[in-house]
Structure formats: structure tokens, C-alpha cells
C-alpha positions in Angstrom: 23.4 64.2 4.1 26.2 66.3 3.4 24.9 69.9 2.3 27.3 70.0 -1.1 26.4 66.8 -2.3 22.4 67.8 -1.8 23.1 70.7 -3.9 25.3 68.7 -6.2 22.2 66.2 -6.4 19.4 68.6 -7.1 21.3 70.2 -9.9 22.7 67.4 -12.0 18.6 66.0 -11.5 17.6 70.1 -12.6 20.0 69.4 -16.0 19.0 65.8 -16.9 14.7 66.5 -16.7 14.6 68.6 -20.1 16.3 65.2 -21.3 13.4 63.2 -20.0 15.2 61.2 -18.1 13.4 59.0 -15.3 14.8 57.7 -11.6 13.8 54.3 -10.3 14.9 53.7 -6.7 14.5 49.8 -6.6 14.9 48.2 -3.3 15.9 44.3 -3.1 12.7 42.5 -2.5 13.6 38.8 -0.9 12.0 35.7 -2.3 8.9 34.4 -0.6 10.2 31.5 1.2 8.5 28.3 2.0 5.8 27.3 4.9 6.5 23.7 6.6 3.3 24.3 7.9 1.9 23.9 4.8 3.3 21.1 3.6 2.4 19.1 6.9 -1.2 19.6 6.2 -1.2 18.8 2.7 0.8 15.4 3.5 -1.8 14.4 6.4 -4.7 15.5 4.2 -3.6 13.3 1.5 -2.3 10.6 3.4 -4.5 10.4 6.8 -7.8 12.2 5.9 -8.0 10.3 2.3 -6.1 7.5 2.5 -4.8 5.0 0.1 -5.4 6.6 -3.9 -4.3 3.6 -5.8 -6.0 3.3 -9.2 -8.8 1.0 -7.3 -10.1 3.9 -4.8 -11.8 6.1 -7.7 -13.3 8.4 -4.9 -10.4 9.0 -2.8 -8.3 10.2 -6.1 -11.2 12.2 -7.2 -11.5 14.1 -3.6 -7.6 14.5 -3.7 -7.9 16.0 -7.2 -10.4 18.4 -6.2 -7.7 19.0 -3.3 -4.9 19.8 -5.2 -7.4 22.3 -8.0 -8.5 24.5 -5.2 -5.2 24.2 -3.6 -3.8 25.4 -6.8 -6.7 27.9 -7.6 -6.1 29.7 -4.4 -2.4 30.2 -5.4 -3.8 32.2 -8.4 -2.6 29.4 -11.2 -4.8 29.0 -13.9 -6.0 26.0 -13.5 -7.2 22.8 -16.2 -8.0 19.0 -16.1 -6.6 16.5 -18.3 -9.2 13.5 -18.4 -8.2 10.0 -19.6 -9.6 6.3 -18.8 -8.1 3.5 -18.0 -10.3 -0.1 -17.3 -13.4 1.7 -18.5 -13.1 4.5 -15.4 -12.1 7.9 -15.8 -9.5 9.7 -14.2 -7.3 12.9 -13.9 -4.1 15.0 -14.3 -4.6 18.6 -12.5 -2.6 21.4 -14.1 -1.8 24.5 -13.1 0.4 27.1 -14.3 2.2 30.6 -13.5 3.1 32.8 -16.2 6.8 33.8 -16.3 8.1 37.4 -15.7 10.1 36.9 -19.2 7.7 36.5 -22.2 10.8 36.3 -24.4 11.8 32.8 -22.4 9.4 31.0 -24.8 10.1 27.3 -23.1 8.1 26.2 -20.3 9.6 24.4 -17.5 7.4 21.5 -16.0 7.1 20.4 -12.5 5.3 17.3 -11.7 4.6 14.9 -9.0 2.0 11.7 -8.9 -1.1 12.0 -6.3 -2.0 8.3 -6.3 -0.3 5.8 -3.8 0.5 1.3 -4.4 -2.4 -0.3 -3.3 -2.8 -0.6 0.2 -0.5 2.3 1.6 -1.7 5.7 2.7 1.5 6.9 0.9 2.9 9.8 2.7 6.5 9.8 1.4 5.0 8.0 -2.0 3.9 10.8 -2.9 1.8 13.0 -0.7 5.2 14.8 0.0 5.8 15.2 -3.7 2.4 16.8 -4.1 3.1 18.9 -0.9 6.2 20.4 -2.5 4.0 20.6 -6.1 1.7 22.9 -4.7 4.2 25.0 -2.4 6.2 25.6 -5.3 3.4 26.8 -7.3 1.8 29.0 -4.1 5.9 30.6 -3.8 5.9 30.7 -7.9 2.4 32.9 -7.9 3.8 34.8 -5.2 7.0 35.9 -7.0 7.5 34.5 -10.7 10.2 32.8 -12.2 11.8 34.0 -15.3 9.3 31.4 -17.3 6.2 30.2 -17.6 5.5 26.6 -15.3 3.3 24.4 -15.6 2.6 22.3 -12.2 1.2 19.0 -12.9 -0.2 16.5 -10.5 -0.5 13.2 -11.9 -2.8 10.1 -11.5 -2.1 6.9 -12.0 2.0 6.5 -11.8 2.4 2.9 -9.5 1.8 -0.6 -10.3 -0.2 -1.8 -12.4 0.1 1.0 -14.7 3.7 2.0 -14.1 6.1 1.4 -17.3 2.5 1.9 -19.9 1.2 3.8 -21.8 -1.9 4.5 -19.5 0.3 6.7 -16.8 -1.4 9.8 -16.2 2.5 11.3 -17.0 3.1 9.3 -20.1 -0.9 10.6 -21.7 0.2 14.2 -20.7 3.9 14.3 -22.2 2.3 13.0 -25.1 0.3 15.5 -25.4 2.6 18.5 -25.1 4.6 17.0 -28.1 1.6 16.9 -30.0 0.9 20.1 -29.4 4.6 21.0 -30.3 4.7 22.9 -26.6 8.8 24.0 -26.2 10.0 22.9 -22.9 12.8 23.7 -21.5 13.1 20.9 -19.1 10.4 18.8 -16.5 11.3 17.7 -13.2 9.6 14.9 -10.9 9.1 15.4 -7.7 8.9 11.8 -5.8 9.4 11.6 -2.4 10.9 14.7 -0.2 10.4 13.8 3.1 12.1 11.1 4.6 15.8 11.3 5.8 18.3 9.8 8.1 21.3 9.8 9.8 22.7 6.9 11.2 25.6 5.2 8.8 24.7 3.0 6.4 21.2 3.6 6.5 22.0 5.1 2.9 21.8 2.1 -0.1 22.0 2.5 -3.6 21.8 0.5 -6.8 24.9 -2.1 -7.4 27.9 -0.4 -8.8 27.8 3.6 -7.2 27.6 3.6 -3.9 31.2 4.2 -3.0 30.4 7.5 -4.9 27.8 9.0 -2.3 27.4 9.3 1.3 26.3 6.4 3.1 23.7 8.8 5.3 20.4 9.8 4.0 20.4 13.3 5.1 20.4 14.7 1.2 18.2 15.2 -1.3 18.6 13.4 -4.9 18.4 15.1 -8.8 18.1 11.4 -10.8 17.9 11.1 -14.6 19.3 9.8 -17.8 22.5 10.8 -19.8 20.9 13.0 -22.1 19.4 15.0 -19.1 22.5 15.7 -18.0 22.8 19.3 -18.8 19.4 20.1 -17.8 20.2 18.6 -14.3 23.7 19.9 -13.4 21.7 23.5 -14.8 19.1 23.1 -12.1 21.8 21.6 -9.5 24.0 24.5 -9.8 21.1 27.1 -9.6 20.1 25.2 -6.3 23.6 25.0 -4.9 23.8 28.5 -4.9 20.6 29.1 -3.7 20.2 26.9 -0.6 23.2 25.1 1.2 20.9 21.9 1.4 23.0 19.1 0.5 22.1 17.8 -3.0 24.3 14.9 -4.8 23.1 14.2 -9.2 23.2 11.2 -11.0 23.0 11.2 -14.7 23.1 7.5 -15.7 21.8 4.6 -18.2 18.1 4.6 -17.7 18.2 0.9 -17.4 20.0 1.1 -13.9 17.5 0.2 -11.0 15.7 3.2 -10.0 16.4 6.0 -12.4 13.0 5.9 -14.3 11.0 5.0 -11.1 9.0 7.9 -11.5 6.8 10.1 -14.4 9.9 12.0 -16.0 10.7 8.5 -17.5 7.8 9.6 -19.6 9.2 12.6 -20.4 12.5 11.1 -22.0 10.5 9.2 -24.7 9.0 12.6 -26.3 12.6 14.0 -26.0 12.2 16.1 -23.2 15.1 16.6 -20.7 13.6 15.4 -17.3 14.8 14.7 -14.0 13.1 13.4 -10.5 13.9 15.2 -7.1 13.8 12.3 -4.7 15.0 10.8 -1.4 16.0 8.0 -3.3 12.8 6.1 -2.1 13.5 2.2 -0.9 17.1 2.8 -1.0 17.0 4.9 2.6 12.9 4.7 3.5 12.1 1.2 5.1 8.2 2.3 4.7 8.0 2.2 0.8 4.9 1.0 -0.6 4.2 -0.1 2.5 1.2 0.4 5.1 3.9 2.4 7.7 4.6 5.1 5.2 3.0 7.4 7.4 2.6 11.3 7.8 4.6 11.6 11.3 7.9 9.5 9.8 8.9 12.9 7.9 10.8 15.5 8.0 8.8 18.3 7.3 11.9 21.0 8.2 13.9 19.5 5.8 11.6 19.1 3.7 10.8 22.5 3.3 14.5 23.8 2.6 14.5 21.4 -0.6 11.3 23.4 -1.9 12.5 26.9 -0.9 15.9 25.5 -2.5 14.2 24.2 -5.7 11.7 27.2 -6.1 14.9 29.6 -6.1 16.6 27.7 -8.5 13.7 27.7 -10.6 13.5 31.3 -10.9 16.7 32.3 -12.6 16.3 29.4 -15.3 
């Protein structure tokens, strides 16, 4: 260092201490980033050591809720069940939650994603890789906060027969919040991350917009209703400039085919603003609901860039 400007240095920092005056040398601390490792053993967990969690195998759903608690209790969320029956048996939503750096950012954001599969499928795609992504976001969240307070939810009880009732473990907690009169600033569902593909035309979509999107399956989905719209193009342009994963948004009628095929349909009938994350499901994976959706039919590299995407998008919100 030059010896005039160390003299000029120690000076000006001799006049300004009588004025009480303090330094802070802050160095740029990158964002914790996210481990595919990870989310490969929570898919085969779920998906190979469990099994099929539809709402007939009580046991399975209960061992993959205790999963998904520890999971989140070693994180360092703070950690609650929401118990609710349906057909005389109980069952549960696991919630955990990060407090935000920004106490004056009073609205929570909500990130969910379903743990139980369709009868008869070990459910991989559908959603172990949801819940994968649920708790690497909240393990990355812990690790470095987001402006606000989140609440990760893992729901029971989102396919058929209880889809579209009032017994979805989504539709008992959104209920709930608004109750409560909790201020949320928007929820997202996460349903289905990890398949993808490249060949053309292996991309379909519902009658009407397809000539608007790519005809390969090699992005990653933000789905929801009109009046969600400015929640998702927030969270799609916070994502766009964190990660160059390609995303493509759809703010639509909720009666099209497919938009409210997950829990943030429950979400819109409270008044929330919600949105799912999604490879789009049957319209590019040939394995939905079926016995073939499969741990090793993922991508878990790309699968990882959408939730170190997502998890820096969520912390400037």
C-alpha cells in the first residue's frame, strides 16, 4: 500500500473516532448452494425404501412423516404437526419453518409439496422429488435466511380419492392460516422436479397453448391462476436472475386441464396467491401415476439447479 494513502488513512480514522464512528469491513458471502446428493437419497428413501404412501398405506405415510420431521429438525426449522382424519384414520401435515432476516417483512411465504403417492405407485416424480426439493430448500433456507419468514409444509393426502375435497391435507391447512388471519405473501407447490427430456415433441400440453412453449421437456414450469399472476412473474423474475435454468409461466383460467393439479389450488379459495413448480407431470413423464415412476428415471442434476434456482429467488422476496 502506497505510504501517503496509509498516512492519509490512519488520520482521517484518528479525526472520525471522537465522533464515534464505527468501520465494518463486510466481505460477500455466497449462497449455500444445493446438494444433488441429497435429494437422490431422499427420492429413493421415499420412493424405494417406503414405497407406495397412498391414503391406504397408514404406516408407510406415518414412517415418511417421521422422515421428513427429522429431516427438517436437523435443518434447525422449528418443527410442528397438523393432525386431521379422514375415513375414521388419522393423518398428518409436517411443518417446518425458518425465521426471516427481515422482521419488518410481516408476510410469510409458504412452500409446500404432497408426501403421499396414487395408489399403487412408489411415486418418485409424484412427489418424492417435490418433497426432496421441500426439505433442500428448507436445509439451504436454515443455512442462509431469506428476507422472510417460511413455512415448509409437507402434505398428506393430495391424489385421488381425496383430490378436489375438502379432506386434502393442503386444503385443512390453508384453512387454517386464514383462520388464524396469518399474512402470506404468496405459497408455492412443489409437484414434480425431476423428470425431463429432450427429444422433440416429447413436450405436450393442454389443448389451445402449446404453440406458445417449447416442444422439449428440458424446463421447469411456474403454473397458476390469473389472479396469481403477479405473485408468479415476481418469483419468475427473481429466479431468472438468479439461475439461467430455463423456466416458462402460465397464469391461466383454473378450469384449464392441469393448472389446479396440485395443493396451491387450495390456496386460491382462501385468497392466497399460489403457484406450483412442476415438470408439467403427464404432459412430458410417460410414468405418472404409474408403477414405473421410479427413482433412477430422474434427473437429479437438473433437479438440483431448479432448487438452488428457487431457493435464491426466494431470498430477495
Amino acid at each position: 500500500m502506497n505510504f501517503k494513502f496509509k498516512t492519509y488513512c490512519g488520520l482521517l480514522i484518528m479525526f472520525l473516532l471522537p465522533f464515534n464512528l464505527s468501520f465494518a469491513v463486510t466481505a460477500q458471502v455466497p449462497s449455500p448452494e444445493g446438494d444433488e446428493a441429497n435429494l437422490l437419497s431422499t427420492v429413493r428413501y421415499l420412493s424405494e425404501d417406503i414405497g407406495a404412501r397412498s391414503f391406504r398405506d397408514l404406516p408407510a405415510l406415518n414412517k415418511a412423516a417421521d422422515y421428513i420431521e427429522s429431516s427438517l429438525q436437523s435443518s434447525g426449522c422449528l418443527v410442528s404437526r397438523q393432525a386431521f382424519t379422514y375415513g375414521g384414520r388419522t393423518y398428518y401435515n409436517v411443518i417446518g419453518e425458518v425465521k426471516g432476516s427481515q422482521p419488518d417483512k410481516k408476510e410469510f411465504l409458504i412452500i409446500g409439496a404432497h408426501y403421499d403417492t396414487a395408489v399403487g405407485t412408489p411415486g418418485a416424480d409424484d412427489n418424492a422429488s417435490g418433497v426432496a426439493g421441500l426439505l433442500e430448500l428448507a436445509r439451504l433456507s436454515a443455512l442462509g435466511p431469506a428476507e422472510r419468514t417460511i413455512r415448509f409444509v409437507a402434505f398428506s393426502l393430495e391424489e385421488p380419492p381425496v383430490f378436489g375435497t375438502r379432506d386434502m391435507g393442503s386444503y385443512i391447512y390453508a384453512e387454517r392460516t386464514a383462520q388464524e388471519g396469518v399474512k402470506v405473501f404468496g405459497m408455492i407447490a412443489i409437484e414434480m422436479i425431476g423428470y425431463f427430456c429432450e427429444e422433440k415433441g416429447c413436450q405436450a400440453y393442454p389443448p389451445g397453448v402449446g404453440w406458445l412453449f417449447p416442444d422439449q421437456g428440458n424446463f421447469i414450469s411456474f403454473v397458476g391462476n390469473l389472479s396469481s399472476r403477479s405473485f408468479t412473474q415476481k418469483v419468475r423474475k427473481s429466479f431468472a436472475k438468479a439461475s439461467d435454468f430455463p423456466v416458462e409461466t402460465l397464469n391461466t383460467f383454473s378450469s384449464m386441464t392441469g393448472v389446479d393439479f396440485s395443493d396451491h389450488r387450495n390456496f386460491w379459495k382462501f385468497g392466497f396467491d399460489a403457484f406450483m413448480v412442476t415438470d408439467t407431470a403427464f404432459n412430458r413423464n410417460p410414468h405418472y401415476h404409474e408403477p414405473g415412476d421410479t427413482w433412477e428415471k430422474l434427473d437429479f442434476k437438473r433437479m438440483n439447479q431448479v432448487v438452488t434456482g428457487l431457493y435464491r429467488a426466494m431470498r430477495s422476496l
